[in-house]
N, CA, C and O of each residue as an XYZ file, in Angstrom:
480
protein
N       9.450     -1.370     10.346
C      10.681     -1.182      9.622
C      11.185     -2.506      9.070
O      11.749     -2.647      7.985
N      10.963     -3.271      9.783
C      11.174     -4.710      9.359
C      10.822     -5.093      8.303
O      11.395     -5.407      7.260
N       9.106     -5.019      8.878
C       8.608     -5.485      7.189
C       9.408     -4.572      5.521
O       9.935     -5.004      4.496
N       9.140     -3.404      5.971
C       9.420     -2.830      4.517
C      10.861     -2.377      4.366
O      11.297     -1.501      3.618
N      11.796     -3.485      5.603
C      13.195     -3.603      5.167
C      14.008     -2.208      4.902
O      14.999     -1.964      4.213
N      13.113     -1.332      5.801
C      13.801     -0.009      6.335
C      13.497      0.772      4.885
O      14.410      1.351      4.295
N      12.128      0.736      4.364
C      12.255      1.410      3.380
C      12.484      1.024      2.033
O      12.127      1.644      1.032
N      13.219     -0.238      2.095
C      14.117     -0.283      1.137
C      12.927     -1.533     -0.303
O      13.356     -2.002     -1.357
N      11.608     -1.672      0.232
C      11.119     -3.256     -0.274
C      10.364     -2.481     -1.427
O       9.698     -1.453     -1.305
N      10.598     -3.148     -2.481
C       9.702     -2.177     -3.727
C       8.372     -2.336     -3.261
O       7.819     -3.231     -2.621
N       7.898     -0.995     -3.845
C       6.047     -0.765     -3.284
C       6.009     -0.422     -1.551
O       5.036     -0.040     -0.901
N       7.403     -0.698     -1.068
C       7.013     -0.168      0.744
C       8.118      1.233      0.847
O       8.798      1.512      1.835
N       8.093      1.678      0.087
C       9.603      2.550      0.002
C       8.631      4.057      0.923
O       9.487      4.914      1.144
N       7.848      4.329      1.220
C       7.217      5.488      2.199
C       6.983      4.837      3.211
O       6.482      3.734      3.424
N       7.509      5.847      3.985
C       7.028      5.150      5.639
C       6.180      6.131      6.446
O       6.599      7.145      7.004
N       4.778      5.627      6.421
C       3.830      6.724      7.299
C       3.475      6.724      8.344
O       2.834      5.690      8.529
N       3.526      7.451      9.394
C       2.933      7.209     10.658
C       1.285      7.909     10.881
O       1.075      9.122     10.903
N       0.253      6.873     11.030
C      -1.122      7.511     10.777
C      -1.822      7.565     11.736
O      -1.719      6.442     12.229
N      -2.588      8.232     12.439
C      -3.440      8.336     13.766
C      -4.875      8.372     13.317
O      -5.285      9.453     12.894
N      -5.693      7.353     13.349
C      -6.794      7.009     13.497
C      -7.918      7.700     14.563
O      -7.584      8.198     15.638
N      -9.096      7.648     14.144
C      -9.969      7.905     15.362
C     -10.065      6.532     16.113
O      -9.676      5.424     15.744
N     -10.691      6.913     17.269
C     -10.627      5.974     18.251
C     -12.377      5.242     17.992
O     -12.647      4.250     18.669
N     -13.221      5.672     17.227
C     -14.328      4.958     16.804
C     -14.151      4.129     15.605
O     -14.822      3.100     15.526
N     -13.198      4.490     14.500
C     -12.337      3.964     13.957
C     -11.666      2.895     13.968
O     -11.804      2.004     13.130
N     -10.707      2.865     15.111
C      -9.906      1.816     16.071
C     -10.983      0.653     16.405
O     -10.929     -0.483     15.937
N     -11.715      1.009     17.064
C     -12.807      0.133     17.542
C     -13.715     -0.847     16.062
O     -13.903     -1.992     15.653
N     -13.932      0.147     15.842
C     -14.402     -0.614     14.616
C     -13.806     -1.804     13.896
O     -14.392     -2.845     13.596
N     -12.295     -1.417     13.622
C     -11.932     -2.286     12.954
C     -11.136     -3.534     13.873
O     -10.501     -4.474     13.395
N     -11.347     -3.273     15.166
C     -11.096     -4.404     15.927
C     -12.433     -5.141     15.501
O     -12.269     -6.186     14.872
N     -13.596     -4.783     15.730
C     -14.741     -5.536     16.142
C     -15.418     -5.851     14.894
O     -16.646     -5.920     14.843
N     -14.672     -6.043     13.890
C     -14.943     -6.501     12.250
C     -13.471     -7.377     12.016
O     -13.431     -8.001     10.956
N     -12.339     -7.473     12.852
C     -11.528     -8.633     12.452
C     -11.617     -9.744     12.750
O     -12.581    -10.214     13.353
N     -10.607    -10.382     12.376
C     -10.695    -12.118     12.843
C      -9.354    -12.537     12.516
O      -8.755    -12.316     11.463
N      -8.892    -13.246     13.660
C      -7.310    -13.356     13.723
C      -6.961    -14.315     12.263
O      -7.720    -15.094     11.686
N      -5.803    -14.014     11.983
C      -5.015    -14.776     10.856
C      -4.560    -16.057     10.763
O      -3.997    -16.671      9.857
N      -5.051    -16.472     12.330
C      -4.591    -18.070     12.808
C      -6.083    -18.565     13.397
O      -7.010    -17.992     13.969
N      -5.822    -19.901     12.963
C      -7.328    -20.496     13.832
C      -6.978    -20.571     15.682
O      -6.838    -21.594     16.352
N      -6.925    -19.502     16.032
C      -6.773    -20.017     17.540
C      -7.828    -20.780     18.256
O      -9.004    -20.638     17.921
N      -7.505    -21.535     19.168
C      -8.277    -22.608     19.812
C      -9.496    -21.971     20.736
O     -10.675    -22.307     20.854
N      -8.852    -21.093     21.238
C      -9.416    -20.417     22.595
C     -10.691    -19.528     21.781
O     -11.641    -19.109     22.443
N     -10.605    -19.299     20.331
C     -11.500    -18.351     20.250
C     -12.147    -18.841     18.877
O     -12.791    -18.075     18.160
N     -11.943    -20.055     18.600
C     -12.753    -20.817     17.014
C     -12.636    -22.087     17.401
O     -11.592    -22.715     17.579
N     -14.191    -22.599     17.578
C     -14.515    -23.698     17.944
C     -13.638    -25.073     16.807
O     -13.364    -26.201     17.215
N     -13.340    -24.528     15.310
C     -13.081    -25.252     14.922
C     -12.430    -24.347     13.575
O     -12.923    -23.315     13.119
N     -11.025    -25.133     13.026
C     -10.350    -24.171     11.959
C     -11.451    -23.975     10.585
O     -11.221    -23.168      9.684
N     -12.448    -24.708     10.615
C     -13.359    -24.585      9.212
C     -14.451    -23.817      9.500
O     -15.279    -23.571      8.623
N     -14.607    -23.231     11.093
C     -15.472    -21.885     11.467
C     -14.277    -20.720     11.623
O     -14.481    -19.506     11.644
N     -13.330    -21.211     11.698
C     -12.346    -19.779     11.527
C     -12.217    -19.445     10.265
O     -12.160    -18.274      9.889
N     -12.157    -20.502      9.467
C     -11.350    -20.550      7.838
C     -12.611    -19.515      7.104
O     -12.334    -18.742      6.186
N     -13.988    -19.652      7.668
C     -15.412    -19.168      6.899
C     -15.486    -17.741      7.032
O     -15.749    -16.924      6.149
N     -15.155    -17.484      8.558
C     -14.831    -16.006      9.200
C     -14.049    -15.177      8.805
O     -14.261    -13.966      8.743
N     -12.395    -16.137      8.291
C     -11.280    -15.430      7.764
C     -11.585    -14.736      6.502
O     -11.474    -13.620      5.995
N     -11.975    -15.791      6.259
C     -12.644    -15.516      4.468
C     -13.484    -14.186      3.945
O     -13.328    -13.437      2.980
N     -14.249    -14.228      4.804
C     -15.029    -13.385      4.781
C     -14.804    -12.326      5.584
O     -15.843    -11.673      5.690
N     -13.985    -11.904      6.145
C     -13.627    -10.829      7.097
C     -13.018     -9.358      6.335
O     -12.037     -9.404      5.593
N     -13.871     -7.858      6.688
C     -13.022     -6.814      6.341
C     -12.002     -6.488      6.885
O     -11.422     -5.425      6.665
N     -11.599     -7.442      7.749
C     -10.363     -6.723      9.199
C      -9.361     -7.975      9.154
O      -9.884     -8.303      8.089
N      -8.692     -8.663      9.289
C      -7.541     -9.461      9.397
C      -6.507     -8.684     10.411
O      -5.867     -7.670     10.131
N      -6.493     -9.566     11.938
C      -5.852     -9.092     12.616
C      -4.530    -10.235     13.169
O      -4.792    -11.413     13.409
N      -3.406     -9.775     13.284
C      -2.089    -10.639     14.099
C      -1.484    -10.057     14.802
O      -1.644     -8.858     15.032
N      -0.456    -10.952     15.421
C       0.327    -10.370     16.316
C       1.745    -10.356     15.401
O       1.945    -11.173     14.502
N       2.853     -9.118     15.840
C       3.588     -9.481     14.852
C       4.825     -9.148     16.443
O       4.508     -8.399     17.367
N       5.864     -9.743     16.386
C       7.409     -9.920     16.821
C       7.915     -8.728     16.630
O       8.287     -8.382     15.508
N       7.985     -8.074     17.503
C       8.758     -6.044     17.687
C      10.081     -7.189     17.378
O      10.227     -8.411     17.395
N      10.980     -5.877     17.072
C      12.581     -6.546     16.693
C      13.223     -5.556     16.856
O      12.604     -4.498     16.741
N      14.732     -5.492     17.190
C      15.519     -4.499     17.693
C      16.196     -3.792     16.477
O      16.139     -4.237     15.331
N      16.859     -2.615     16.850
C      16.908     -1.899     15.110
C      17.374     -2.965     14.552
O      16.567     -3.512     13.800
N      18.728     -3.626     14.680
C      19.105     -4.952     13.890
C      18.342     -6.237     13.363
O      18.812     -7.147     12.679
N      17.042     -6.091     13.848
C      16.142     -7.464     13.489
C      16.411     -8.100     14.110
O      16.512     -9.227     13.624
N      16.777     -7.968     15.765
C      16.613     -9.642     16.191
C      15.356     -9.115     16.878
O      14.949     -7.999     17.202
N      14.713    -10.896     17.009
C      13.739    -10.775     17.744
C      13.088    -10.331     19.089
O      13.287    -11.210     19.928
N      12.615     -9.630     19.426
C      11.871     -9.070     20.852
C      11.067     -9.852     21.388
O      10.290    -10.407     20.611
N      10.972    -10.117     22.570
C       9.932    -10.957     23.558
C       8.993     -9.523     24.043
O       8.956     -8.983     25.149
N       8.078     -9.059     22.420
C       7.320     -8.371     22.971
C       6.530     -7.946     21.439
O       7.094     -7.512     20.434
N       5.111     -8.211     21.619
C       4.214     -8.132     19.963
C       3.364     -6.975     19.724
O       2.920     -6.277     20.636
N       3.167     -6.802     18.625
C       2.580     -5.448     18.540
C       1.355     -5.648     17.729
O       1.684     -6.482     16.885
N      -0.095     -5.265     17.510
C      -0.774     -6.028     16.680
C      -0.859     -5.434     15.502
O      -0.645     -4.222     15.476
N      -1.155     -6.062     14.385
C      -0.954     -5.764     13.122
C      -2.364     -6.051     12.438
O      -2.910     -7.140     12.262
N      -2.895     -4.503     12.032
C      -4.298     -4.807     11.861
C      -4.526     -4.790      9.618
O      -4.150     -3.902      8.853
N      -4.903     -5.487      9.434
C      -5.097     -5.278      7.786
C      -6.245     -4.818      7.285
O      -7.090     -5.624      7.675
N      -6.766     -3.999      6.653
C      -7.857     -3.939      5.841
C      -7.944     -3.933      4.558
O      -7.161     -3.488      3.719
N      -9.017     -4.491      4.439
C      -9.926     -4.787      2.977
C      -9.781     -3.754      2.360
O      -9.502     -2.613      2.729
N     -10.078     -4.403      0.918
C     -10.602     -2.925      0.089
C     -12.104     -2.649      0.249
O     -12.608     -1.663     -0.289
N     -12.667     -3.325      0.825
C     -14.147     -3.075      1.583
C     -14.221     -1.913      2.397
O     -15.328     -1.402      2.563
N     -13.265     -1.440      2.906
C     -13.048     -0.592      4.436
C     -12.072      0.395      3.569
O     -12.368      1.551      3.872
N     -11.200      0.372      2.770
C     -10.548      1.375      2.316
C     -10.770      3.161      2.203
O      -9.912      4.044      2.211
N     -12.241      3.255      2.102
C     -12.958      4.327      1.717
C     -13.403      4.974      2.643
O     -13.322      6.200      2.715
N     -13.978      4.179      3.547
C     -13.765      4.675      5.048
C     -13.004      4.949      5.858
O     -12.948      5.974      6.538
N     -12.198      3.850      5.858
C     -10.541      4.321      6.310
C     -10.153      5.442      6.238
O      -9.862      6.186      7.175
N     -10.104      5.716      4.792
C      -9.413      7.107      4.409
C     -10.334      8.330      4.456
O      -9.736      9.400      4.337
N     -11.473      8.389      4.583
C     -12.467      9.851      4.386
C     -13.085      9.722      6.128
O     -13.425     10.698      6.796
N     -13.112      8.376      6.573
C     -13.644      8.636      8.142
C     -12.796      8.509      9.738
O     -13.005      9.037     10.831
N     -11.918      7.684      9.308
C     -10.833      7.622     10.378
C      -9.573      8.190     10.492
O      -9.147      8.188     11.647
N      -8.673      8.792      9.454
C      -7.772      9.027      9.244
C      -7.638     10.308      9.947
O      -8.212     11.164      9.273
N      -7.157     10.779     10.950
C      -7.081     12.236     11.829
C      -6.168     12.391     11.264
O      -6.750     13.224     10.570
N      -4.881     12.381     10.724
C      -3.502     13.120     10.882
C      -2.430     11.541      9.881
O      -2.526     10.320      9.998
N      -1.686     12.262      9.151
C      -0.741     11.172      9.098
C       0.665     11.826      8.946
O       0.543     13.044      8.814
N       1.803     11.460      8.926
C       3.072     12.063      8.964
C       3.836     11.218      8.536
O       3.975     10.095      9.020
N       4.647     11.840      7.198
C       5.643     10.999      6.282
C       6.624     10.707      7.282
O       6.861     11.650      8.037
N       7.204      9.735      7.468
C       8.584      9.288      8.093
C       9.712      9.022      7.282
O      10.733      8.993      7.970
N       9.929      8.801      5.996
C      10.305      8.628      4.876
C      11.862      8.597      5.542
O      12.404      7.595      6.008
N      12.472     10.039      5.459
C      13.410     10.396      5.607
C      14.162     10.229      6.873
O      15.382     10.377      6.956
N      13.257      9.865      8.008
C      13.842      9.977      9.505
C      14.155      8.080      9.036
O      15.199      7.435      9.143
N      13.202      7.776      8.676
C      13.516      5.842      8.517
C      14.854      5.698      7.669
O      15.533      4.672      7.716
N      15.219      6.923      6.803
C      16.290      6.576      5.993
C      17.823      7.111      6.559
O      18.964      6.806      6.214
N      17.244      8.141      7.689
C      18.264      8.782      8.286
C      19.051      7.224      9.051
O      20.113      6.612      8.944
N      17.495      7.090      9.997
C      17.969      6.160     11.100
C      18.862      4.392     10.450
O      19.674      3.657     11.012
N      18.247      4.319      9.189
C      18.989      2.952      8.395
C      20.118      2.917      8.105
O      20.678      1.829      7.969
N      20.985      4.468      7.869
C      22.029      4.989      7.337
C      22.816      4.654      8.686
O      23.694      3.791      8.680
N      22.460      5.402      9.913
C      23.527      5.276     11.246
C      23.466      3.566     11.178
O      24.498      2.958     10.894
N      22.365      2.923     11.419
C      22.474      1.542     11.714
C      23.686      0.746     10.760
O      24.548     -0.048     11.135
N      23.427      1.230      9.511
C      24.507      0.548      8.668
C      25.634      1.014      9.199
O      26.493      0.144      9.336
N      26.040      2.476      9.674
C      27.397      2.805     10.116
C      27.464      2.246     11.056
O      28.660      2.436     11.280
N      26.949      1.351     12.283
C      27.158      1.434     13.103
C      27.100      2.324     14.360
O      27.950      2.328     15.250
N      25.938      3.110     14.313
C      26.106      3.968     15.202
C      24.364      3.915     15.634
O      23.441      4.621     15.227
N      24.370      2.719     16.667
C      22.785      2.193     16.783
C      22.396      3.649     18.151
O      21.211      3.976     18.211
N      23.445      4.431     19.166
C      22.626      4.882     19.587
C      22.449      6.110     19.591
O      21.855      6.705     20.491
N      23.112      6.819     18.238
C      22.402      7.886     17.177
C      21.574      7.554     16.562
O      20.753      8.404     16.215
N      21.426      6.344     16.198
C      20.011      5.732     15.647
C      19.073      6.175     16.756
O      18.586      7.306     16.783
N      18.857      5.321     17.592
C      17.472      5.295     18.315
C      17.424      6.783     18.993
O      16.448      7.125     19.660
Protein backbone atom coordinates (compact mmCIF):
# COMPACT_ATOMS: atom_id res chain seq x y z
CA UNK A 1 0.00 0.00 0.00
CA UNK A 2 2.84 2.08 0.58
CA UNK A 3 4.44 1.72 -2.46
CA UNK A 4 1.40 2.52 -4.69
CA UNK A 5 0.43 5.25 -2.07
CA UNK A 6 -2.87 3.45 -1.33
CA UNK A 7 -3.77 3.26 -4.83
CA UNK A 8 -3.41 6.54 -5.49
CA UNK A 9 0.41 6.46 -7.78
CA UNK A 10 -0.31 6.77 -11.58
CA UNK A 11 0.18 3.27 -13.32
CA UNK A 12 -0.30 1.57 -9.52
CA UNK A 13 -3.97 2.61 -9.22
CA UNK A 14 -5.19 -1.59 -9.06
CA UNK A 15 -4.38 -3.39 -6.22
CA UNK A 16 -4.09 -7.28 -6.72
CA UNK A 17 -3.69 -9.91 -4.44
CA UNK A 18 -2.08 -13.03 -6.48
CA UNK A 19 -1.37 -16.65 -5.30
CA UNK A 20 1.30 -18.33 -7.06
CA UNK A 21 2.20 -22.00 -7.28
CA UNK A 22 4.56 -23.13 -4.89
CA UNK A 23 6.97 -24.58 -7.87
CA UNK A 24 6.58 -21.20 -9.08
CA UNK A 25 7.61 -19.59 -5.71
CA UNK A 26 10.61 -21.70 -5.72
CA UNK A 27 11.64 -20.97 -8.89
CA UNK A 28 11.77 -17.56 -8.75
CA UNK A 29 13.61 -17.57 -5.49
CA UNK A 30 16.31 -19.80 -7.03
CA UNK A 31 16.78 -17.47 -10.26
CA UNK A 32 17.11 -14.15 -7.99
CA UNK A 33 19.84 -12.19 -6.70
CA UNK A 34 19.48 -9.65 -4.01
CA UNK A 35 19.32 -5.85 -5.01
CA UNK A 36 22.26 -5.09 -2.65
CA UNK A 37 25.78 -6.51 -2.83
CA UNK A 38 25.56 -8.28 0.50
CA UNK A 39 28.81 -9.39 2.03
CA UNK A 40 27.75 -12.67 3.44
CA UNK A 41 26.60 -13.86 0.07
CA UNK A 42 28.95 -11.95 -2.92
CA UNK A 43 32.41 -12.42 -2.61
CA UNK A 44 32.74 -9.09 -4.17
CA UNK A 45 30.17 -6.05 -5.41
CA UNK A 46 31.58 -6.58 -9.22
CA UNK A 47 30.46 -10.51 -8.83
CA UNK A 48 27.17 -9.24 -7.48
CA UNK A 49 26.94 -6.23 -9.95
CA UNK A 50 27.48 -9.28 -13.06
CA UNK A 51 24.71 -11.50 -11.31
CA UNK A 52 22.40 -8.44 -10.76
CA UNK A 53 22.69 -7.65 -14.23
CA UNK A 54 21.95 -10.50 -15.53
CA UNK A 55 19.35 -11.85 -13.25
CA UNK A 56 15.44 -12.83 -14.19
CA UNK A 57 14.49 -12.46 -10.42
CA UNK A 58 15.63 -9.29 -8.37
CA UNK A 59 14.92 -9.94 -4.84
CA UNK A 60 14.74 -7.31 -1.40
CA UNK A 61 13.66 -6.86 1.67
CA UNK A 62 11.20 -4.13 2.00
CA UNK A 63 10.07 -2.22 5.70
CA UNK A 64 6.15 -3.45 6.53
CA UNK A 65 4.71 0.06 7.76
CA UNK A 66 1.68 0.73 9.81
CA UNK A 67 -1.56 1.92 7.95
CA UNK A 68 -0.03 5.52 8.54
CA UNK A 69 3.49 4.73 7.05
CA UNK A 70 5.52 4.63 9.90
CA UNK A 71 8.03 2.25 9.89
CA UNK A 72 7.77 -1.51 11.27
CA UNK A 73 10.65 -3.48 12.83
CA UNK A 74 9.51 -6.22 10.59
CA UNK A 75 10.35 -6.98 6.41
CA UNK A 76 8.57 -8.62 3.96
CA UNK A 77 10.39 -9.80 0.74
CA UNK A 78 9.81 -8.17 -2.39
CA UNK A 79 10.35 -10.35 -5.33
CA UNK A 80 10.63 -8.57 -9.10
CA UNK A 81 10.48 -10.13 -12.37
CA UNK A 82 11.83 -9.74 -15.72
CA UNK A 83 10.14 -9.54 -18.79
CA UNK A 84 12.09 -12.82 -19.35
CA UNK A 85 9.75 -14.64 -16.76
CA UNK A 86 6.61 -12.61 -17.55
CA UNK A 87 5.05 -15.36 -19.75
CA UNK A 88 5.52 -17.85 -17.42
CA UNK A 89 4.51 -16.04 -14.64
CA UNK A 90 1.30 -15.47 -16.08
CA UNK A 91 0.29 -18.90 -18.10
CA UNK A 92 2.36 -21.18 -15.37
CA UNK A 93 2.23 -19.87 -11.87
CA UNK A 94 -0.55 -17.70 -11.45
CA UNK A 95 -3.37 -20.01 -9.41
CA UNK A 96 -5.91 -17.33 -8.49
CA UNK A 97 -5.68 -13.52 -8.26
CA UNK A 98 -8.23 -11.10 -6.53
CA UNK A 99 -8.81 -7.36 -7.29
CA UNK A 100 -8.43 -5.42 -3.98
CA UNK A 101 -9.04 -2.19 -5.69
CA UNK A 102 -11.93 -1.13 -3.74
CA UNK A 103 -11.28 -2.68 -0.17
CA UNK A 104 -7.62 -0.54 -0.54
CA UNK A 105 -9.85 2.46 -1.34
CA UNK A 106 -12.41 1.69 1.28
CA UNK A 107 -9.63 1.17 3.90
CA UNK A 108 -7.60 4.78 2.64
CA UNK A 109 -10.92 6.61 3.02
CA UNK A 110 -11.39 5.50 7.04
CA UNK A 111 -7.56 6.17 7.46
CA UNK A 112 -7.99 9.69 6.10
CA UNK A 113 -11.13 10.00 8.47
CA UNK A 114 -9.45 8.87 11.07
CA UNK A 115 -10.93 5.86 11.90
CA UNK A 116 -7.65 3.44 11.78
CA UNK A 117 -9.60 0.63 13.64
CA UNK A 118 -12.44 0.39 11.04
CA UNK A 119 -9.63 0.44 8.84
CA UNK A 120 -7.75 -2.60 9.84
Amino acid sequence: MHRSQWGQKKGQERILAIRISRAGWEKALSLGVLTHPEQTVFPSPDVWRKEFESAPIHIQWDTERSLRGKPLNQFSIHVGISRKLIKEYVDEWILEFQDLTRTTERIRKLILKGEENRAR
